[in-house]
N, C-alpha and C positions, 0 to 999 in steps of 0.2 A: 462560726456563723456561716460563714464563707458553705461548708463542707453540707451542710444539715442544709442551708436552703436549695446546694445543687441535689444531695440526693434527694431533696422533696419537690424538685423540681424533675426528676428523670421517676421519679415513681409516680408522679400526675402525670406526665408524658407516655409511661409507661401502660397507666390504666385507659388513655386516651387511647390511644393507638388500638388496643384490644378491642376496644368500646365502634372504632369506627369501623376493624377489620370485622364485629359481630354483625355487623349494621350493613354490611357489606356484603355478608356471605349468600349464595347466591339459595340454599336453604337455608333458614334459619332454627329451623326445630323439625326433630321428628317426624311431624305431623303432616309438613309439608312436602318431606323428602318422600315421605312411602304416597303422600296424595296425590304427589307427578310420576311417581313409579307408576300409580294403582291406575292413572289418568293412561299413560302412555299405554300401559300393557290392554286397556279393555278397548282403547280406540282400535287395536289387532283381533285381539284374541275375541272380543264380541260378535262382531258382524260375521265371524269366522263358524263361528261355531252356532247362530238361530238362521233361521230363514223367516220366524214371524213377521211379515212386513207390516205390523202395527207397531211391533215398538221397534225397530228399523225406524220407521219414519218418523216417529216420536225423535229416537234417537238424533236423524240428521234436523229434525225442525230446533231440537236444544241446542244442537250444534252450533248450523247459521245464526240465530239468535246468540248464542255466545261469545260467537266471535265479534260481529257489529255491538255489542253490549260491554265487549271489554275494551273496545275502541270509543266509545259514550263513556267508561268509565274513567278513560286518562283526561278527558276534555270536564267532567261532567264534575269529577271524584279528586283524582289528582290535582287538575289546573285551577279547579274552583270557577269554572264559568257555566252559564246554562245554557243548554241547548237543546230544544227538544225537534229538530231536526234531522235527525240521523234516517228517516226514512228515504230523506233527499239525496243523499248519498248514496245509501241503499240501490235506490234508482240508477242513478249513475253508473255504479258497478254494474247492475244487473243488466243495464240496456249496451253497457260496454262490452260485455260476457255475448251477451245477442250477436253483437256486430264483429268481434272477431272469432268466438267457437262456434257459433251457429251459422250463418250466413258465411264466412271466409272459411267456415274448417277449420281453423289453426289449432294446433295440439296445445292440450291443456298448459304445460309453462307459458306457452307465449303467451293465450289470450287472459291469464292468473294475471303476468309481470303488467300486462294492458291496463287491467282492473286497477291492479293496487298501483300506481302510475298518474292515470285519471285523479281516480280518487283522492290520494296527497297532492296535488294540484287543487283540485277542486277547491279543497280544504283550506289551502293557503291563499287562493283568490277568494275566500267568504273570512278567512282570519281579517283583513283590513277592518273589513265592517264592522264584525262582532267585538274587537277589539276598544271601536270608538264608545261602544254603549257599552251598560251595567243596569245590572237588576233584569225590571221587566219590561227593559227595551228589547234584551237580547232575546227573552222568551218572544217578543213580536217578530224581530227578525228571524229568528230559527222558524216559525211558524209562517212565515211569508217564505222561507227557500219549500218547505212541501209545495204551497201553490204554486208557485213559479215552476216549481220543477212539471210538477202535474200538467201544468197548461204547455208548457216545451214541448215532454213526452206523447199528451195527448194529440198537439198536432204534427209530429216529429213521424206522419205514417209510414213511412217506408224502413222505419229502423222497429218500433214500436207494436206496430198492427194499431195504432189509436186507440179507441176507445174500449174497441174489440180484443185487443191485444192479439196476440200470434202464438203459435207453437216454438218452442225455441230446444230443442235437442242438441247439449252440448257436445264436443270434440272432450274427453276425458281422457285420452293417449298420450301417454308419456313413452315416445319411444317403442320398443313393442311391449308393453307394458300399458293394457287399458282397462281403466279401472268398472268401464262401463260391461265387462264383460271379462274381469277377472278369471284371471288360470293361475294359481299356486299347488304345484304340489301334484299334479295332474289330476285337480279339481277344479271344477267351471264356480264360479259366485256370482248372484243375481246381481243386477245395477245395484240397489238398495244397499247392497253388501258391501260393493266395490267404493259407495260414494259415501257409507257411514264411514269407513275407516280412512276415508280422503277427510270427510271434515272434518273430523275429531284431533287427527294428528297435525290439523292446521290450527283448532284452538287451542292443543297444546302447546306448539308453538308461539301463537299470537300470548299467550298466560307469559310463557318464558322468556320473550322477548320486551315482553310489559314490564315483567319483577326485572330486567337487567337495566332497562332505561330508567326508573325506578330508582335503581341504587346506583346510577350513574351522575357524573358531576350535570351532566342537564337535567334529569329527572330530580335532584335536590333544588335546583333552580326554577322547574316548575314548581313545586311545593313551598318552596321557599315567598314566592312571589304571590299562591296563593297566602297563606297566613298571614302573611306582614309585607303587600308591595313594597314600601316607602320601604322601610329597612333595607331589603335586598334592591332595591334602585340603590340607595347610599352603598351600597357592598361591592357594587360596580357590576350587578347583574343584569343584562340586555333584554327588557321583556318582549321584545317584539319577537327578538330572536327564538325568546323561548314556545314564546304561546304560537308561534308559527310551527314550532314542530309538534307541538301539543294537538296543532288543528289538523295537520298534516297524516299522524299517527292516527288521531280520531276516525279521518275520511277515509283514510285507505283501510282500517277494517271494514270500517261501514259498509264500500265498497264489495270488499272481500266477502262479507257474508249475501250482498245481495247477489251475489255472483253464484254463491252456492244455493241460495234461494230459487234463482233460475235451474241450475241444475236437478236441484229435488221434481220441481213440479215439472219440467220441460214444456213451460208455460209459463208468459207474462203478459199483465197487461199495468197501462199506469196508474189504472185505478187502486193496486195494490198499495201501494206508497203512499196513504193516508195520513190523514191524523189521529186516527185509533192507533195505526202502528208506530207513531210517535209517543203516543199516550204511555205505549205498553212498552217499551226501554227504558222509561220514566220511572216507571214500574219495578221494571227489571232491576236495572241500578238501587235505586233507592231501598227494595223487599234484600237482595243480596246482601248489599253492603255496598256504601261509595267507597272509593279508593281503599276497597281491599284486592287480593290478588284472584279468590274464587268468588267474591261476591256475585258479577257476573254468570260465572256457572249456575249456582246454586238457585239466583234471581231465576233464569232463564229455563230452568229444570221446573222451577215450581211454578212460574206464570203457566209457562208451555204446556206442561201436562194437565193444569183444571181445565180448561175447558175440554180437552183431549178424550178425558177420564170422566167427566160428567157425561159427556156425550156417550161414552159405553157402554161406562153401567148405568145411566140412570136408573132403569129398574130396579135394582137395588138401594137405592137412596131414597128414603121413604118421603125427604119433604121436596121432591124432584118432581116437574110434570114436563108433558111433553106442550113444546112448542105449540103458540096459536096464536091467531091474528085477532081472535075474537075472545073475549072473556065467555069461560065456559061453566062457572061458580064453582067451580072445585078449588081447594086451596095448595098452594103448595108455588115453589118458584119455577120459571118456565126453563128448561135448560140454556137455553142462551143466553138468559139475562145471569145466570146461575156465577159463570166468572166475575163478572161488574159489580155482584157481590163480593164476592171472595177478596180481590182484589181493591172493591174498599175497605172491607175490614183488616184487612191485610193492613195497609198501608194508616189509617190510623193505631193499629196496635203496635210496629214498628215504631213511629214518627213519636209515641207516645213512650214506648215503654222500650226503646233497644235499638234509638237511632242508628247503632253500625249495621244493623240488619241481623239476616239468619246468619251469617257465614259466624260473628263476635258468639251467635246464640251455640253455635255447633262447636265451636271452639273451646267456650265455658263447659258443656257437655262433656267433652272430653276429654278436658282436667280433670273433671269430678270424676269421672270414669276410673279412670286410669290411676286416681291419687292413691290407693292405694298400692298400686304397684311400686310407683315412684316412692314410697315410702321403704316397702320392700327394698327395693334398689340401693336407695339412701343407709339403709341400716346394713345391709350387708356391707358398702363400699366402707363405713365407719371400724364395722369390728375386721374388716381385712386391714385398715388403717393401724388399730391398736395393735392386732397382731403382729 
């Protein structure tokens, strides 16, 4: 009796352990390992090899968007709270990027570590508040930090330009190393070039540094705390503790991408930091996937580019028309109202038919894909077995 319960006891310990080291692993399939490979190698080899600066700046707009949207996602996705706020932040970084790479000079690290700094602050002095509400209080308070910010920054003129906003031309120098005027190889690369493969290798990283908090003892603790508070309070888990870094994490991407927002345009003004651009992370998140690891991306790829993409070809889009302030009895949708379509249908056929988003729909895809290979694979590893 004795002997059978320990070994049934060391072969559930046994499967346990396997189960938590899978859970753990920092890729967990295939899919992922070659999709941060394939991530990493075009943040280099792209910007390297076009000079189109249409989809350059496609490219850095998904970027920043990325990155603030994968920081919405641990708040949004992972922690289980709402907030549609992140423009707020946004701000924050971008008028901090102003005040120390524009106006002081300072080389890209220092006025970066500034931003993301700010920003986890910020985040953890707005964590009190958001923390005391639920539901859709919290949707009022996140929507009251836009105005509040907007009315700061609007009168804030000497950092801001007010209403007007300002030129802001960042310090991109790291050392002699500057990306706004890139030399590899004794080749020159345009801004556009230098500053695609600056933000790409910072949303790869913000992706990697997400999946590791994630599968760490405090990222189970944020998740944990979303599903079943009461439980994980009884387990002796500290939620203040948690969701502070949950808010912390949030702001400082947020940050980080308005930072690179200022960069792209070398232009801000506070009217930027809306509530359309709150609408549209909302978006983002939710069309991706909440708390998935590319949802984010993929969100940010597909909001980004319709309007981008209407606006180029329209002409070839037969139920396209151009812009007018006056009804001209022709039928057809005006190109700017053309995304606030897309983007509702979008989001009722998600919410209806595949709430983890595109990222679960690209996933199934590629099962299907590939099953017969895996089949392949499968039979041959059987008959080298028999053999």
């Amino acid at each position: 009796m004795t002997t059978v319960a320990s070994t049934g006891t060391l072969r559930t310990k046994g499967a346990f352990d396997e189960r938590i080291r899978r859970e753990v692993r920092v890729f967990q399939s295939p899919v992922t390992r070659y999709g941060a490979v394939l991530l990493t190698v075009l943040a280099v080899v792209l910007p390297l090899s076009t000079a189109d600066s249409f989809l350059l700046s496609l490219g850095i707009t998904v970027g920043f968007f990325s990155i603030a949207a994968i920081g919405l996602n641990v708040l949004n996705g992972y922690a289980g709270q709402i907030n549609m706020g992140q423009p707020f932040f946004l701000a924050i970084g971008a008028f901090t990027a102003v005040g120390f790479g524009s106006i002081m000079n300072l080389p890209l690290p220092v006025w970066l570590l500034a931003v993301v700094v700010i920003g986890a602050v910020s985040g953890m002095l707005v964590a009190p508040l958001a923390l005391r509400l639920k539901g859709v209080y919290q949707i009022v308070l996140s929507l009251g930090l836009i105005f509040i910010g907007q009315y700061i920054f609007v009168n804030w003129t000497d950092l801001t330009g007010g209403v007007s906003g300002r030129k802001a031309p960042l310090n991109l120098s790291v050392g002699t190393l500057d990306f706004a005027a890139l030399q590899l190889g004794g080749m020159g690369y345009s801004y556009q070039q230098g500053l695609f493969m600056l933000v790409w290798l910072f949303v790869a990283l913000c992706m990697f540094l997400v999946h590791l908090l994630m599968k760490s003892p405090g990222g189970r603790h944020i998740v944990a705390l979303r599903d079943a508070e009461l439980a994980a309070r009884v387990a002796g888990i500290n939620p203040a503790r948690s969701m502070f870094g949950a808010y912390a994490i949030s702001s400082a991407m947020g940050a980080l991408g308005g930072a690179f927002y200022v960069a792209q345009l070398r232009f801000v003004s506070p009217e930027q930091f809306n509530l359309g651009m709150g609408l549209t992370f909302i978006i983002i998140v939710t069309v991706g996937g909440l708390a998935t690891a590319w949802g984010p991306v993929v969100g940010s790829l597909v909001i980004c580019a319709i309007p981008v993409l209407a606006s180029r070809y329209a002409e070839y889009i037969p139920f396209l028309k151009a812009n007018s302030s006056t009804p001209d009895g022709t039928w057809g949708i005006p190109v700017g109202q053309f995304p606030v379509v897309v983007y509702g249908v979008l989001l009722v056929l998600i919410l209806m038919f595949e709430p983890r988003g595109l990222t679960h729909l690209i996933k199934v895809f590629a099962l299907w894909a590939t099953r017969p290979l895996r089949r392949r694979s499968a039979a041959a590893g059987t008959t080298e077995g028999n053999a």
